[in-house]
C-alpha positions as CSV (number, residue, x, y, z in Angstrom):
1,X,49.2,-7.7,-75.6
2,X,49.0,-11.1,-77.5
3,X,45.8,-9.6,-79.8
4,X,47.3,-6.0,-80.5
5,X,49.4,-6.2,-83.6
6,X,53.3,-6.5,-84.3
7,X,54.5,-3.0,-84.8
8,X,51.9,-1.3,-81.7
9,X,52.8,-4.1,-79.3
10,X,56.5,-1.6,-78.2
11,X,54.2,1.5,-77.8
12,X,51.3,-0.6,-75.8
13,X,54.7,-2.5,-73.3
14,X,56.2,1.3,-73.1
15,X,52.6,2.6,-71.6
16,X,52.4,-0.1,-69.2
17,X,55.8,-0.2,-67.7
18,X,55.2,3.9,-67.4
19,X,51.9,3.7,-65.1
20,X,53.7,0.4,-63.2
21,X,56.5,2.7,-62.3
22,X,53.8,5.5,-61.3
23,X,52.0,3.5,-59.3
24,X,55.0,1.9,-57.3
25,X,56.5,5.4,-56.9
26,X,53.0,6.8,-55.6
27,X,53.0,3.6,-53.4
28,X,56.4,4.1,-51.6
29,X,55.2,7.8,-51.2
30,X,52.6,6.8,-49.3
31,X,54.5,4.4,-46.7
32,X,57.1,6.9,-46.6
33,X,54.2,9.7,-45.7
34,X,52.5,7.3,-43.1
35,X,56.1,6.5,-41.3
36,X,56.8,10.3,-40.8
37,X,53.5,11.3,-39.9
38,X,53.6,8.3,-37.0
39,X,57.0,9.4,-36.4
40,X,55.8,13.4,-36.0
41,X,53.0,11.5,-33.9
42,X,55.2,10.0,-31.5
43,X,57.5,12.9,-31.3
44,X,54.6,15.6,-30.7
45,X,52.8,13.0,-27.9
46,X,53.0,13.7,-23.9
47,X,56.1,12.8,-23.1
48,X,56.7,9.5,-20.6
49,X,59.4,8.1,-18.7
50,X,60.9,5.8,-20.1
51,X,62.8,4.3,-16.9
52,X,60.2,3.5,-15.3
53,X,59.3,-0.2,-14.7
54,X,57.4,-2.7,-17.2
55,X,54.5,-4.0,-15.8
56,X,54.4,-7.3,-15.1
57,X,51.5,-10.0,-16.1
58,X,49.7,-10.9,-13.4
59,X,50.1,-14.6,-12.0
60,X,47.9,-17.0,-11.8
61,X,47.0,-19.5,-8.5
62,X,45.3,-22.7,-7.8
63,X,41.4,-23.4,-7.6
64,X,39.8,-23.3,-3.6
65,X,38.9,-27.0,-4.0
66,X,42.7,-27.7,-5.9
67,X,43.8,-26.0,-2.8
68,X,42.1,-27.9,0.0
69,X,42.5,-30.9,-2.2
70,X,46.7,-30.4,-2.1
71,X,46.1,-29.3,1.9
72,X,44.7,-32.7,2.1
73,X,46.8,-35.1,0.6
74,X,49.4,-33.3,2.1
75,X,48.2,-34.4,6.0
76,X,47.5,-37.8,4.9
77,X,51.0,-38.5,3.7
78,X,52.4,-37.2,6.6
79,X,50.4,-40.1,8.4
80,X,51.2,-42.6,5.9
81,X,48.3,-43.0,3.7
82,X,49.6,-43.6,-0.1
83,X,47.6,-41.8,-2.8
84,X,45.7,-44.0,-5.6
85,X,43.3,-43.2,-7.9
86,X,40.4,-45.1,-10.4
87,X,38.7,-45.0,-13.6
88,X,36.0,-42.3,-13.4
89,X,34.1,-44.5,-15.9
90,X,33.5,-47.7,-13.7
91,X,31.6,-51.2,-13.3
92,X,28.7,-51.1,-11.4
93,X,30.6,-54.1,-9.7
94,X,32.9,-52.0,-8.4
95,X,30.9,-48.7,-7.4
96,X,28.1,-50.7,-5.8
97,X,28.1,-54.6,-5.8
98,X,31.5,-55.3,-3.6
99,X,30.5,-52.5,-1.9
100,X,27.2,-54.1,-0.2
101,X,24.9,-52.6,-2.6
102,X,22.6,-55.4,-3.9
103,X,20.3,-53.6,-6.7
104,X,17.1,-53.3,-4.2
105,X,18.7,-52.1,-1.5
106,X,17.6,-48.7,0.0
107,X,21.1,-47.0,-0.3
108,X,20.5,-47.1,-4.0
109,X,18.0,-44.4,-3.7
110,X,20.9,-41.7,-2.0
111,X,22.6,-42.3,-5.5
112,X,21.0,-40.6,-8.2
113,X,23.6,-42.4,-11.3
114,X,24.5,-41.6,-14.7
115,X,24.6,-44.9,-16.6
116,X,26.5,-45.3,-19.6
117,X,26.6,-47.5,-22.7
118,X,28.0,-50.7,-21.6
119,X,31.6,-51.4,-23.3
120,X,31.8,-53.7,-26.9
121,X,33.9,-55.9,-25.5
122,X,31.4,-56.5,-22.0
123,X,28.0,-55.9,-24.0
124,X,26.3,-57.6,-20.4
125,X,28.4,-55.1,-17.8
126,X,26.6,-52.1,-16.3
127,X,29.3,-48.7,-17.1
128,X,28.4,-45.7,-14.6
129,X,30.1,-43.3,-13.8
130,X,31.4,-43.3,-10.5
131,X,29.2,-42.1,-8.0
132,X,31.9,-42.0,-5.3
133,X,35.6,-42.7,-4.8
134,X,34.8,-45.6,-3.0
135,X,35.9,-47.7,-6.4
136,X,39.3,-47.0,-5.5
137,X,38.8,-48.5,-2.2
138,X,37.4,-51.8,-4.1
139,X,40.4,-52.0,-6.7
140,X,42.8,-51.4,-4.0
141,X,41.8,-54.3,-2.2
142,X,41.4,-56.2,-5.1
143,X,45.1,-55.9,-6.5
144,X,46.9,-55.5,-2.6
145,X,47.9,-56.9,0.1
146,X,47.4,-55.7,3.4
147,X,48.4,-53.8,5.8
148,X,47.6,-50.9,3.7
149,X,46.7,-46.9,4.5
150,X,45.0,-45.3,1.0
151,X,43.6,-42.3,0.3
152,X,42.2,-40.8,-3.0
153,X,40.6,-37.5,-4.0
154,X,39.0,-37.0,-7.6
155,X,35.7,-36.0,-10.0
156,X,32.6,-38.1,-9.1
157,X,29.3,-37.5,-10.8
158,X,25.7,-37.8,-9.6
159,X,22.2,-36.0,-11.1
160,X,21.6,-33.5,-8.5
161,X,22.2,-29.7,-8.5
162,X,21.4,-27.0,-6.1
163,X,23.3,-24.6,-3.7
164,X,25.0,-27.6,-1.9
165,X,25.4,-30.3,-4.7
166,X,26.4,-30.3,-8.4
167,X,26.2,-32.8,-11.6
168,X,30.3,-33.1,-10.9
169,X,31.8,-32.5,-7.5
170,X,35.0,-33.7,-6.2
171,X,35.5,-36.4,-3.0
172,X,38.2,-37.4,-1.1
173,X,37.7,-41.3,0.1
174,X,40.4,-43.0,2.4
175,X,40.5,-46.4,4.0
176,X,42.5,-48.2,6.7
177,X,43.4,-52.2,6.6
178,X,45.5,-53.6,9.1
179,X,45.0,-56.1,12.0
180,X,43.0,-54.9,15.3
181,X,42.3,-51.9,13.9
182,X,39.6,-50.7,16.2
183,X,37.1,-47.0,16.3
184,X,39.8,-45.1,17.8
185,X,42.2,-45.7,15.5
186,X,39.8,-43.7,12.9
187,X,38.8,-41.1,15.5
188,X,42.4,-40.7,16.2
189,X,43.3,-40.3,11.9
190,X,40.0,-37.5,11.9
191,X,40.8,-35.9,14.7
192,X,43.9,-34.8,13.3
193,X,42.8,-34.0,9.9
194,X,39.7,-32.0,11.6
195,X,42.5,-30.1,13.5
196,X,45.0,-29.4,10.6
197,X,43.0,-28.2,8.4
198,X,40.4,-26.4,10.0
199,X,42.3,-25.5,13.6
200,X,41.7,-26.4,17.2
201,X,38.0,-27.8,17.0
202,X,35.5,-29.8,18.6
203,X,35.3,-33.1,17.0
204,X,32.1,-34.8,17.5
205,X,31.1,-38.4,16.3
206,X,27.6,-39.5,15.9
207,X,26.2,-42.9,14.6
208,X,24.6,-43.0,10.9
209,X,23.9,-45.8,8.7
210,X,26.3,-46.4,5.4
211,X,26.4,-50.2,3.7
212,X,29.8,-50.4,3.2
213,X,30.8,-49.7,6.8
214,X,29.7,-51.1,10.5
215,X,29.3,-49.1,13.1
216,X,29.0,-46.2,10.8
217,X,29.5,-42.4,11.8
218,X,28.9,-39.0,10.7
219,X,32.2,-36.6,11.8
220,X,30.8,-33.2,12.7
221,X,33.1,-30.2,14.4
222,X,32.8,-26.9,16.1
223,X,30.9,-24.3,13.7
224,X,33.8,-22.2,12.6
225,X,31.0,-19.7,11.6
226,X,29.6,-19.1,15.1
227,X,32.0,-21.0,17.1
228,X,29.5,-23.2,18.5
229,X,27.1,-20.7,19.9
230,X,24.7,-21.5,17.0
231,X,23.7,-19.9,14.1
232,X,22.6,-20.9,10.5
233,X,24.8,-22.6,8.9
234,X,24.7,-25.0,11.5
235,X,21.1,-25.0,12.2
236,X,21.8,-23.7,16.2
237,X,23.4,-27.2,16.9
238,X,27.0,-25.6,16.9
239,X,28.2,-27.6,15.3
240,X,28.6,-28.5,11.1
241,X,28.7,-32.2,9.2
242,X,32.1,-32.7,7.1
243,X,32.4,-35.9,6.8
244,X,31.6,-39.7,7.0
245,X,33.1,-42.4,8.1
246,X,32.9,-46.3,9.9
247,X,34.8,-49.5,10.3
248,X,35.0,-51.5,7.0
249,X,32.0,-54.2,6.6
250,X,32.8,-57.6,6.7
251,X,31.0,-58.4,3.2
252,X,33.3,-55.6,1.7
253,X,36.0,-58.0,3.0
254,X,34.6,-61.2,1.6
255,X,33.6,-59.6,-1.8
256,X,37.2,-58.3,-2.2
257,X,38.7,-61.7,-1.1
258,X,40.0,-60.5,2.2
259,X,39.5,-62.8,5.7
260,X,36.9,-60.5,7.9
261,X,38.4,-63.0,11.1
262,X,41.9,-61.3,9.9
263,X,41.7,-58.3,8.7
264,X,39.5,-54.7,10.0
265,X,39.7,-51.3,9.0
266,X,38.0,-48.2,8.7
267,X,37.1,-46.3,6.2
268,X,35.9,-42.2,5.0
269,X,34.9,-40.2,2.8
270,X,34.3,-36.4,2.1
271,X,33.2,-34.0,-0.7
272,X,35.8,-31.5,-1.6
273,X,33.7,-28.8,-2.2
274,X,32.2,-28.9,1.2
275,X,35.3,-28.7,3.5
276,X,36.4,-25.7,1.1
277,X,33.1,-23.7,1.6
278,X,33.5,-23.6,4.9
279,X,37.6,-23.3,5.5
280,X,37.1,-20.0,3.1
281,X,33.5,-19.1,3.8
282,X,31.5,-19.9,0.4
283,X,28.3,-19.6,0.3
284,X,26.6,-21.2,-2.9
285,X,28.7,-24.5,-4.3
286,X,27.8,-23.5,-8.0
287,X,31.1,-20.6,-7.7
288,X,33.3,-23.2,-7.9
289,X,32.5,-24.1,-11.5
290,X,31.5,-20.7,-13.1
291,X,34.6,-19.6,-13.9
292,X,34.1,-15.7,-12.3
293,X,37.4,-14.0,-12.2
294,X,36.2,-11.7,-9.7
295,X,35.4,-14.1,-7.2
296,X,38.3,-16.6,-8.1
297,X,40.6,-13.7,-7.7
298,X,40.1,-13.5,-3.7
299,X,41.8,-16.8,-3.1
């Protein structure tokens, strides 16, 4: 408009505002034309009811391990264990050292670690991360006084992966420090949890070698898949490994700062996973993390 000249400027402004109008009128034409024809739509349409009920979104529930991890904790509290937890991101001090692990020794080998850099401000400290919940168990003792009943359950991490075992898997790890605290004390504790969780079952202890405990124990019970007559799963023996266990090592004592000639207690530990494959009959441990709504949905 700027370059046309003075007197063709009004005719140029009168043209303009003309097709603006046009096009605004053709414009609210058209939404008028697509608002009846949705409306004629709607009217014309197989009728529905409209009394009939909304339905609702479907509601969500917890994990299988989140649920045997909550059924759990729930039986230790009720015999008096308090629940701690740790750093997932721990000293080796702490996940091996005050735990009777001197760097050579054999158990090493059963722990297949992810190190990690070591922290700024400890440039000389080995980081890992936790290979078991047993670090709780170290800090506990470290920063308490006993008598004490503790049990924890959360992520631990080691480089192994098939249909039993995963990078990250979840364990629960519980310990017992009191005076004359003796092997039936702990048979008596996983009995009970054998019993709540799974039902009426055989309970079977055998000897097995840990560092951090002596005597040690595995804690087998009754297969619940054949119900002890043999099968698979428990290789004809009737019975099925949940768990392992023993009375607390002296040196665990010493390294912690706790008198072995005053103090005793036991200690356990299970994976999560494990007791959950069996209590709802999963056969490959790599469900749990794949995120498949169909078979998350039949828990």
């Amino acid at each position: 408009m700027g370059k046309l000249p003075a007197d063709a400027r009004k005719a140029a402004g009168q043209r303009v505002n003309a097709l603006k109008m046009a096009v605004e009128k053709a414009f609210e034409e058209r939404l008028a034309a697509m608002a009846k024809a949705a409306r004629d739509a709607d009217l014309s349409a197989t009728p529905f009811d409209l009394t009939l009920p909304g339905r609702a979104p479907a509601r969500g529930h917890l994990h299988p391990t989140s649920l045997v991890r909550e059924e759990m904790l729930g039986i230790f509290r009720d015999l008096g264990f308090v629940v701690a937890s740790g750093p997932q991101v721990e000293l080796e001090e702490n996940n091996f050292g005050k735990l009777g692990f001197p760097p050579d020794h054999p158990a090493m080998d059963m722990h297949d670690t992810f190190w990690v850099k070591p922290l700024p401000h400890m440039p000389d400290a080995k980081v890992l991360l936790r290979t078991h919940t047993s670090n709780v168990q170290v800090r506990e003792m470290l920063s308490q006084k006993p008598p004490m009943a503790v049990v924890s359950i959360g992520p631990c991490y080691r480089t192994d992966e098939d249909m039993t075992h995963t990078p990250m898997f979840h364990q629960m790890e519980g310990f017992y420090v009191d005076k004359n605290v003796s092997l039936a004390n702990l048979k008596g504790v996983l009995t009970e949890l054998v019993v709540r969780l799974f039902g009426d079952r055989k309970v079977r202890f055998r000897p097995s070698y840990f560092p951090f405990v002596e005597p040690g124990c595995e804690v087998d019970m009754g297969c619940p898949f054949c119900e002890g007559v043999g099968c698979r799963a428990c290789k004809g023996t009737g019975f099925v490994e949940i768990l392992g266990a023993g009375m607390i090592h002296p040196v665990v004592f010493e390294a912690c700062g706790l008198d072995p000639e005053v103090w005793t207690g036991f200690a356990f530990g299970t994976g999560v996973e494990r007791p959950a494959m069996i209590k709802y009959g999963i056969p490959d441990l790599r469900l749990m993390f794949e995120n498949d709504m169909r078979f998350l949905a039949q828990f």
